[in-house]
N, C-alpha and C positions, 0 to 999 in steps of 0.2 A: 372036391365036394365039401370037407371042413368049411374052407375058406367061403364059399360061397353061403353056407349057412350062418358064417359067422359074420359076414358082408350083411346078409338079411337080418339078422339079429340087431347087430349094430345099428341100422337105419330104422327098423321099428320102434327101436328107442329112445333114436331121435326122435321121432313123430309124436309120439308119445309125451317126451318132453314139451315140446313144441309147445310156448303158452297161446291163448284163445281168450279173445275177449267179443264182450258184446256192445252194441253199441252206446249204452249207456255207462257202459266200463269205460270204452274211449273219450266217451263226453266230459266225464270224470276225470282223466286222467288229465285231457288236452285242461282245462280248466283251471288245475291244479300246476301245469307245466310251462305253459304255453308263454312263451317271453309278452304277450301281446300284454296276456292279461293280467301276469306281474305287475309289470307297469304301469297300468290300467290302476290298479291299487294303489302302488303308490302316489299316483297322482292324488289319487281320494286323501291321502295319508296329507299331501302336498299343502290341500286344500285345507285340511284342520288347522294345520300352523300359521296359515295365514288370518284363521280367524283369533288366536289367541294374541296375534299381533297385534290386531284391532284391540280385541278387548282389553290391552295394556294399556292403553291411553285410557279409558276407564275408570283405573286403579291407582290408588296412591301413588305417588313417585317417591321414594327417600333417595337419597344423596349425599354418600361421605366425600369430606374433602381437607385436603392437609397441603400445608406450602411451607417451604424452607428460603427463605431470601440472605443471601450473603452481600452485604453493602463496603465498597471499596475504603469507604472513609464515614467518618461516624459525622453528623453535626453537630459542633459543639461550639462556644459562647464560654468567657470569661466575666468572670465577676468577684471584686474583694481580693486579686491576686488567686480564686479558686479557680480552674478549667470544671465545666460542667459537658457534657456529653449529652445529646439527646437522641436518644436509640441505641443500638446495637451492632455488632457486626453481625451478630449471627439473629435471626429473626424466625422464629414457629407462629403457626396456625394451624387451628383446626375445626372444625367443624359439623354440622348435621343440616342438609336442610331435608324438608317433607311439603311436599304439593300435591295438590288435589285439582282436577278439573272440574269445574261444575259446572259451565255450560259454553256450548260450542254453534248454537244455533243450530244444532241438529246435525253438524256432519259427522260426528262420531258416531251416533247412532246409526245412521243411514250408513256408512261406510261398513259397519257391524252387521247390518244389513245384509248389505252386497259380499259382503266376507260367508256369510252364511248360505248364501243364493250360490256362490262359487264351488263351495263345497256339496250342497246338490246337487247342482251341473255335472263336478267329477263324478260323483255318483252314480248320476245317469250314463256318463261316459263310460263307467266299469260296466256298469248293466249294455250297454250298446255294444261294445268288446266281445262280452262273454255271448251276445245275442247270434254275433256274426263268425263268433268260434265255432259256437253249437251247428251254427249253419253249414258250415266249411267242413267241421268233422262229418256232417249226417252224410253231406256231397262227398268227400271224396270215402268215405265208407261205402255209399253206393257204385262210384267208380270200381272199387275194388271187386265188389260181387259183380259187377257187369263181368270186369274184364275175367272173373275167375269161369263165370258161366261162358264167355265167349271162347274161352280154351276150350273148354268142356263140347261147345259143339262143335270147332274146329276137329279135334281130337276122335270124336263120335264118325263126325263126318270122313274122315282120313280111315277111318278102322274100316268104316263099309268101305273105300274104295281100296283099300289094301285087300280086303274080304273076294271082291269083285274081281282083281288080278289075280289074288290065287287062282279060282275060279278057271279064269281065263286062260290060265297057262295050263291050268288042269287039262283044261278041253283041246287043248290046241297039242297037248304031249299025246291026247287019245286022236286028234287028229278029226273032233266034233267043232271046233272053231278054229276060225282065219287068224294068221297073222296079223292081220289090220286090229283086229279086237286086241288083243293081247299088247301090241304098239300102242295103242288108245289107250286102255288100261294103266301103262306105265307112263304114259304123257298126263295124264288127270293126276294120277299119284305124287309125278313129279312137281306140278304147279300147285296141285292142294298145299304140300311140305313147305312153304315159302308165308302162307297163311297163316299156320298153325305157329311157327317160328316168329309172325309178328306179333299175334295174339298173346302170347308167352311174354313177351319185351314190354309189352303194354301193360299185364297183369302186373310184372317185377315194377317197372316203373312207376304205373299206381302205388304199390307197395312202401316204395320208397318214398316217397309223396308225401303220405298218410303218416308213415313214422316221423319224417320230419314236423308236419302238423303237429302233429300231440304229443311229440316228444316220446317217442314208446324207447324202451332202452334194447327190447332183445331186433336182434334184426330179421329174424325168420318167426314168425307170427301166421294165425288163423284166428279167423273174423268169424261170429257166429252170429248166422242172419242169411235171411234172401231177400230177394226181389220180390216182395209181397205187396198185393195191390192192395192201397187203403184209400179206397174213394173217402170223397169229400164233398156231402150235401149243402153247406153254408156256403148261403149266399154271396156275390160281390161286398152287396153293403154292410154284412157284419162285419169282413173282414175289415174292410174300411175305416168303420168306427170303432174298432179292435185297435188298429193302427193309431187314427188319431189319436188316442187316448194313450197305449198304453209304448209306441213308440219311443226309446230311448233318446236318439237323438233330435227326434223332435222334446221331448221332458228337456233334455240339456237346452235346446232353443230359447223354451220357452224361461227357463232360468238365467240366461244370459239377456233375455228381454228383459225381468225383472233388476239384475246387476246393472243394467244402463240404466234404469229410473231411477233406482239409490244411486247412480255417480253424480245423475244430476241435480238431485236431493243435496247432495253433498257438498257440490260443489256451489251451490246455493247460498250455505250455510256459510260459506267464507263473508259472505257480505254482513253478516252480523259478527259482533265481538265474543271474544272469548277471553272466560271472568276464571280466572284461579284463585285458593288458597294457599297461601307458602306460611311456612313456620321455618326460622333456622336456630341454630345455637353455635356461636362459636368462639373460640377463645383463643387467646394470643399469650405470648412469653411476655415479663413485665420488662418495661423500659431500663435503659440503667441507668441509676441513683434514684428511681423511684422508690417509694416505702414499700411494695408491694416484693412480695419473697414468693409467691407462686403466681399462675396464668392467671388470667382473670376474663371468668366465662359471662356469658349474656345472650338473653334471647331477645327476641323479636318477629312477629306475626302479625299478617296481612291479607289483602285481600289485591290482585291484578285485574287491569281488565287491556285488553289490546284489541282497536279497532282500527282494520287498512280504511281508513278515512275517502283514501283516491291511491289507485295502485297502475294508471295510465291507462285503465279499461281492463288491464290483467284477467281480473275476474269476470267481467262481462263476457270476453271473448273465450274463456276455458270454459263456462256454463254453454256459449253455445256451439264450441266443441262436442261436448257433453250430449249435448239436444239432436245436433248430428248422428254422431254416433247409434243414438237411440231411435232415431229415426229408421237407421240402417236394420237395425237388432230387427225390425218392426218387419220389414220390408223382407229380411231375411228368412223369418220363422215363415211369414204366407207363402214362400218360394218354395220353404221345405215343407210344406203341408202338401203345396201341390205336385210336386216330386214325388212326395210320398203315396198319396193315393193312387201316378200312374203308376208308379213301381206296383204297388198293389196289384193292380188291374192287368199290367201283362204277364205278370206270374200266377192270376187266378186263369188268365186264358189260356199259359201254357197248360196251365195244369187241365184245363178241358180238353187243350188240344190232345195230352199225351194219356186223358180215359179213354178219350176216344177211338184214338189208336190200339190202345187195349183192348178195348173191348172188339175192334174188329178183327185184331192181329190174333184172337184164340178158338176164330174158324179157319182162318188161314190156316194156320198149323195142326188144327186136326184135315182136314183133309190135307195138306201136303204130308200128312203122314201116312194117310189111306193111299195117295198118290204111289209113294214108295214103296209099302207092301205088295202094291199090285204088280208098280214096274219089274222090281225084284225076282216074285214069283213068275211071271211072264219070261223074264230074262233066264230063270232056273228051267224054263221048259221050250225055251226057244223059241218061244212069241216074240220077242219084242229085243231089239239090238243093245251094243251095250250103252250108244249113245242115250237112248231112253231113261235107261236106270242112271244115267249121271245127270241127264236135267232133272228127273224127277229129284237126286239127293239134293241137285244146286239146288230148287224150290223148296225144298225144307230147310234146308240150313238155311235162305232168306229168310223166310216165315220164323225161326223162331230166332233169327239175329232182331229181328226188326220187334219182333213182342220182348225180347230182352230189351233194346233200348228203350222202346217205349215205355217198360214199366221201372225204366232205369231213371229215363225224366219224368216220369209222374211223380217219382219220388222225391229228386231232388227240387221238381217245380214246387211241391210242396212244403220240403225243408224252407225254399228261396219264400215262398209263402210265409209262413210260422216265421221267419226274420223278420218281412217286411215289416208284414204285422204286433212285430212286437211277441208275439205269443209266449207264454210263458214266463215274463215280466213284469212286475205289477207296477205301481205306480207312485209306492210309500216313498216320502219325505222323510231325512234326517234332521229332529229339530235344531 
């Protein structure tokens, strides 16, 4: 008797431990966890350094530089009976230079440009990520309540037909019911047990699912939420234009259209020249038999200009590379527009589909529950056989599997919804 109290003890305190979270806890957590959306970050992160790249061409350039030359034999010239030497063996330099770009015909800029459009786009991609996490947590959080309610009526269902064999072996020891009953009885029991045992496998499964998703660290967990209906009055075409606008991966599209305009802005710009300033300073070791007893420094400042005069069409044909390419960008964003809207559209009709189903599946299960009560009672006064009370249970336990599913996919049609659309998204630019 100890042991068994102390068995009961023990396991209450598990349950009790047991953490619990709510749905917005896991949205949180996967968010914070979730290897997808990591990544997703750093790409954003990726996209900064590439524009500090750009903006280096921008910026002054300075330039140290130093050379040591060791010359095998010196050149030297006789004169007067004197030997004269002209240089050294050993030979120093050094110097400074500083350049400046001042103008590029525009590809610096435009490439700065597209450096900054790239870094948007990641943007949009982190937001597109976290859009499709959120959607993934909200779906398999509902899996999980399904499949906990599908135990639950599995479970329910098994107790009245255990309930039922008592019953029947009761009657059958008093010698008020046949052996056939009581054989039935244990045949339903037996094929019910097989049900419940898969419902249970689906539940854990789900489970495990969902912690892999969002990264949860305990492995034994409780979800706090049900299968609650939240209809939805808004129209097809809000969501639609909810979509257009505030869709991520369409935002990344349309910033990769903008990236191919600057490429070929850019590369445009190669057909004109590009004009620099240089300044250097530098100084050498003095000769030897020169007057000079230290280096001797000196500057000089300028202005470059370099123009590909003719580069075999080079440039022609990478501009209309360029023009290609942009053309694609073009053709690509209208494809995902229109992807996007019917995505839209067949997950606003599941989602009608699976109100619909609600709303019929919650007569259904009141009278298949009226159904049961009756059978039940009938079957307690030997109206009605036991066959009876076991189709009336199978009809309840259908009726309310089927409103469990149904308000399982209204839900998740609507999580697939609130993705398609964007929802919860905005549409802010990083300047």
């Amino acid at each position: 008797m100890g042991c068994c109290v102390a068995g009961s003890f023990a396991q209450a305190e598990a349950e009790e431990s047991k953490p619990s979270f709510t749905l917005e806890e896991c949205i949180a957590i996967g968010l914070q966890q979730a290897a997808s959306a990591r990544n997703a970050a750093r790409d954003e992160q990726i996209a900064g350094t590439r524009i500090g790249q750009v903006r280096a061409q921008l910026l002054p350039q300075l330039k140290a530089k130093g050379g040591y030359t060791r010359l095998d034999e010196v050149t030297a010239f006789e004169f007067d009976g004197e030997r004269y030497e002209m240089g050294r063996e050993d030979n120093y330099s050094a110097g400074v230079e500083a350049s400046q770009l001042l103008y590029s015909g525009g590809s610096v800029g435009a490439a700065l440009k597209a450096a900054r459009l790239y870094r948007a786009a990641a943007q949009a991609r982190v937001r597109g990520v976290d859009n499709e996490l959120v959607r993934d947590v909200r779906v398999a959080f509902n899996d999980i309540l399904l499949a906990d309610e599908q135990v639950k009526v599995q479970e329910a269902s098994l107790a009245q037909l255990e309930d039922l064999l008592a019953q029947a072996e009761n009657r059958y020891r008093q010698q008020t019911a046949a052996e056939f009953d009581v054989l039935t009885a244990r045949v339903k029991v037996a094929n019910h047990r097989p049900l419940l045992i898969a419902a249970r496998k689906q539940a854990e499964l789900a489970r495990a699912a969902f912690r892999n998703l969002v990264q949860l660290d305990p492995v034994d967990f409780d979800l706090v939420g049900d299968l609650a209906f939240e209809p939805s009055e808004r129209p097809l075409e809000d969501w639609q234009a909810q979509g257009a606008e505030r869709r991520p991966d369409l935002i990344e599209q349309r910033k990769y259209l903008g990236m191919r305009e600057a490429d070929v802005r850019s590369e445009k710009g190669g057909f004109l020249p590009q004009i620099r300033a240089f300044a250097n300073y530098d100084g050498n070791n003095p000769e030897s038999g020169s007057a000079r007893d230290g280096w001797e420094w000196g500057w000089n400042a300028g202005l470059s200009a370099e123009w590909d005069v003719f580069d075999g069409l080079l440039r022609r044909n990478r501009v209309r590379e360029k023009q290609l390419e942009l053309a694609k960008a073009r053709e690509t964003l209208a494809d995902a527009d229109r992807q996007v809207a019917l995505e839209i559209q067949t997950h606003y009709l599941d989602l009608k589909q699976a109100a619909e189903t609600v709303a019929a599946s919650r007569e259904t299960v009141e009278l298949a529950e009226k159904s049961l009560e009756i059978a039940r009672v009938r079957y307690e006064n030997g109206l009605a056989t036991y066959l009876d009370f076991t189709d009336a249970n199978l009809a309840l336990r259908t009726a309310q599997l089927t409103r469990l599913q149904a308000l399982h996919d209204h839900r998740n049609a609507l999580a697939r919804l609130q993705q398609a659309s964007g929802e919860g998204f905005e549409t802010g630019e990083t300047p």
